[in-house]
N, C-alpha and C positions, 0 to 999 in steps of 0.2 A: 635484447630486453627492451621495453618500451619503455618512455621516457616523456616526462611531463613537466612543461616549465609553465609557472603561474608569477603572474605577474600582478603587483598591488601600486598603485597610488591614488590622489586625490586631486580632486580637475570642477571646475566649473563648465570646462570644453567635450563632456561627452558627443555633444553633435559632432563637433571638428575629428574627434579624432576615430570616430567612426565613418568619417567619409575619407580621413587618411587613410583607415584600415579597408575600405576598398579600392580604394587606389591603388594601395600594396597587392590587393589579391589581384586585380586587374591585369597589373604588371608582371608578377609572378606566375599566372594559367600555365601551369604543367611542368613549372622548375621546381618550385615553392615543393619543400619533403613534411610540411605540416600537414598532418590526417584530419587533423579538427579541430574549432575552437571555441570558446563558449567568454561572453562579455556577459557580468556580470555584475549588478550596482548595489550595494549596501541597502535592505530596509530604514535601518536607520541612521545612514548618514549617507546620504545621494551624492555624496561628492564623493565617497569612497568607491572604486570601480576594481574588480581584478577580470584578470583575462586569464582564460585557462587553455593552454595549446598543447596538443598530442603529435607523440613521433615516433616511428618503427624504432628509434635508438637515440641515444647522446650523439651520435655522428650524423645523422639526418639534421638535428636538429643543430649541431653546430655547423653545417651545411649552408643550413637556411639561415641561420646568424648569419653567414661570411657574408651574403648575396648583398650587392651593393643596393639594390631595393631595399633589404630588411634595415642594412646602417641607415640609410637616409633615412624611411620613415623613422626608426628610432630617436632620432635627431631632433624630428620635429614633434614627437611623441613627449620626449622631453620637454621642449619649450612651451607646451600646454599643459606640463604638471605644478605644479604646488612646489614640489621638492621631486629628487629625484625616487626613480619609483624601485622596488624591494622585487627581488627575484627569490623564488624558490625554485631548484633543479631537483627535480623528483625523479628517481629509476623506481618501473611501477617492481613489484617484487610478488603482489599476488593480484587479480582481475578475476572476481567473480561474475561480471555480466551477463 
């Protein structure tokens, strides 16, 4: 079943941590089991960002959690938030697309 983790916090650092997240994809070319991912900013509140990432499964995606690329960027993902950031782990259940 596919599997979608969305991720929320608030940052003044969206440049920073959109060129950590290519550094991440850089590093990961062809390990990385994320399908796709969509960055996202509040209309009305720019400091609010979520990021939305797709996975064939819960185990792909906890896959790509282990990868010691994924720890490290999240590391410093953190250190450019406000507080720490809010995880929703979704298993999709219906996909009309």
């Amino acid at each position: 079943m596919a599997f979608i983790q969305i991720v929320e916090g608030h940052t003044d650092h969206l440049d920073e941590i959109n060129k950590l997240s290519e550094a991440w994809e850089a590093a990961t070319e062809g390990r990385r089991t994320s399908t796709r991912s969509i960055l996202t900013v509040d209309r009305n509140d720019p400091r609010h960002f979520t990021v939305i990432v797709f996975f064939d499964s819960y185990e792909s995606a906890m896959e790509n959690s282990n990868m010691p690329e994924t720890q490290e960027f999240s590391g410093k993902l953190v250190a450019l938030l406000d507080g720490p950031p809010s995880f929703s782990d979704l298993e999709v259940v219906e996909d009309n697309s």
